[in-house]
N, C-alpha and C positions, 0 to 999 in steps of 0.2 A: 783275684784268684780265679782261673779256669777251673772251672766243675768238669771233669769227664763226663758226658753224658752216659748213664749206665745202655746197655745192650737189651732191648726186650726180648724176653723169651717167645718164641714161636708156638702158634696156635697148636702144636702139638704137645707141645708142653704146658700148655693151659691144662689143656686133657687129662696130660698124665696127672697135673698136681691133683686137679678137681677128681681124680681115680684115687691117687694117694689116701686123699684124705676121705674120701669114702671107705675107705682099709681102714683108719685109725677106728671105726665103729664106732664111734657115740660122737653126743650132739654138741657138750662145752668144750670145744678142742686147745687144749691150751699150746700155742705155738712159738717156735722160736726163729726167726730168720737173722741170718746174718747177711747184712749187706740189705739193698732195698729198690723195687725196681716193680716194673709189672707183673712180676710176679707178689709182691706185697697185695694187690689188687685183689687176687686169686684167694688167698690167706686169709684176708679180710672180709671177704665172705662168709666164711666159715668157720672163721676160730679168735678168739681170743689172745692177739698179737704183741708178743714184745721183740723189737728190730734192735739189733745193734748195728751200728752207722758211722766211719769214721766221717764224713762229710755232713755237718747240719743242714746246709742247703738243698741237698737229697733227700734228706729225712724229714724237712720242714711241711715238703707236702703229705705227710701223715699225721700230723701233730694231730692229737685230739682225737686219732682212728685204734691208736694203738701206745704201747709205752714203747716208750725211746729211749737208749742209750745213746749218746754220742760218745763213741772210744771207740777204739782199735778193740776188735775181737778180744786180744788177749789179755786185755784189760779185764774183762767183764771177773765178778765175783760173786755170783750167787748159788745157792744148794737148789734153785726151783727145780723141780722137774718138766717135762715138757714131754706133751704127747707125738709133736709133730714136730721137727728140726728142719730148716733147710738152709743149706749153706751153701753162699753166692756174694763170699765176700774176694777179698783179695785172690787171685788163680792160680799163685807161686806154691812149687812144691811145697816148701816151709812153712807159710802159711797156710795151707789147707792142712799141711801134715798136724800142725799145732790144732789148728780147730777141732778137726777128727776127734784130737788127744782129751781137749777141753772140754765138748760139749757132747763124747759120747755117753760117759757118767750122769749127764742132764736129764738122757731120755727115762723116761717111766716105761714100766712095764709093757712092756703088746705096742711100745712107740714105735715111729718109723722117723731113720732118720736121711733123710736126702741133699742134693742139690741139683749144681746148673752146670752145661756145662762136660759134659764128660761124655766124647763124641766115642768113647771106646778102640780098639785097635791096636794097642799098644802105643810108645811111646817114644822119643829119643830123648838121653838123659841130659845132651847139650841144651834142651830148651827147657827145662821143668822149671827153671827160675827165671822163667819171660810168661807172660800174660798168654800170649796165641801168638801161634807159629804154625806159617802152613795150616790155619783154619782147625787147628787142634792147641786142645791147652794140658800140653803135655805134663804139668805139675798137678793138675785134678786128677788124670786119668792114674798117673803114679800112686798121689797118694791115698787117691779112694781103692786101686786095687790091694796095696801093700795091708791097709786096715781092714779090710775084711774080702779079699781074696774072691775065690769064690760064689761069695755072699750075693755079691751086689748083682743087681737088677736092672733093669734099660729094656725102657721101650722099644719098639721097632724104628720107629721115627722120633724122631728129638734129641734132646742130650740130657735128660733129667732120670740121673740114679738113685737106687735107693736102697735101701736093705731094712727089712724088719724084723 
């Protein structure tokens, strides 16, 4: 089986998480990431991590940093709360749309929930269910604006959104 190698997030997105999470205000951050990559690195600094992963061999190099799930996002089944969300799993409309669906009832109060990924601009609707097209991933940017409009947040440089 070929692994996709996941995409590292750019130094400015390091920033923004290590910002992020200085918004969450306190010190036991309990986190939730979908998907797992360097920015897991980021997270683990600072919070108390559980990943969901459909791939184990990606997930392998965090064993014993964090708890793991191996499944498909929409798998997952628990009532935890989480102060910190970020989601950097699959990039297809549907699937981000489902996440959104799934793990905004997760966040706890004053949480923030973000991801990777959402270069802004709008979108065209023939690519939302392809990964990146033309250097934009048309299915984040859809279905992060459709859920909270508005809301959402973007740094000057990077692609990491967020809304709290």
């Amino acid at each position: 089986m070929v692994i996709k190698p996941y995409e590292p997030i750019s130094d400015w997105d390091v920033i923004t998480l290590r910002y992020l999470l200085d918004m969450v205000g306190k010190e036991d951050i309990q986190a939730l990431e979908v998907g797992c990559g360097k920015s897991t690195e980021v997270l683990l600094e600072r919070c108390d991590l559980t990943i969901i992963e459909c791939n184990s061999e990606r997930a392998a190099e965090f064993d014993g940093r964090a708890k793991i799930f191996i499944m498909d996002s929409g798998e997952y089944r628990s009532e935890d709360k989480f102060d910190f969300i970020f989601i950097d799993g699959d990039h297809t409309y549907t699937h981000i749309g489902r996440d959104l669906d799934i793990f905004c009832p997760r966040l706890a109060h004053r949480g923030i929930i973000c991801g990777h990924d959402y270069e802004g601009g709008g979108y065209y609707d023939r690519y939302i269910n392809q990964d990146c097209v033309f250097g934009k991933h048309h299915g984040v940017i859809k279905a992060v604006d459709e859920k909270f409009g508005n809301k959402v947040m973007k740094a000057p440089k990077g692609t990491v959104w967020w809304v709290k």
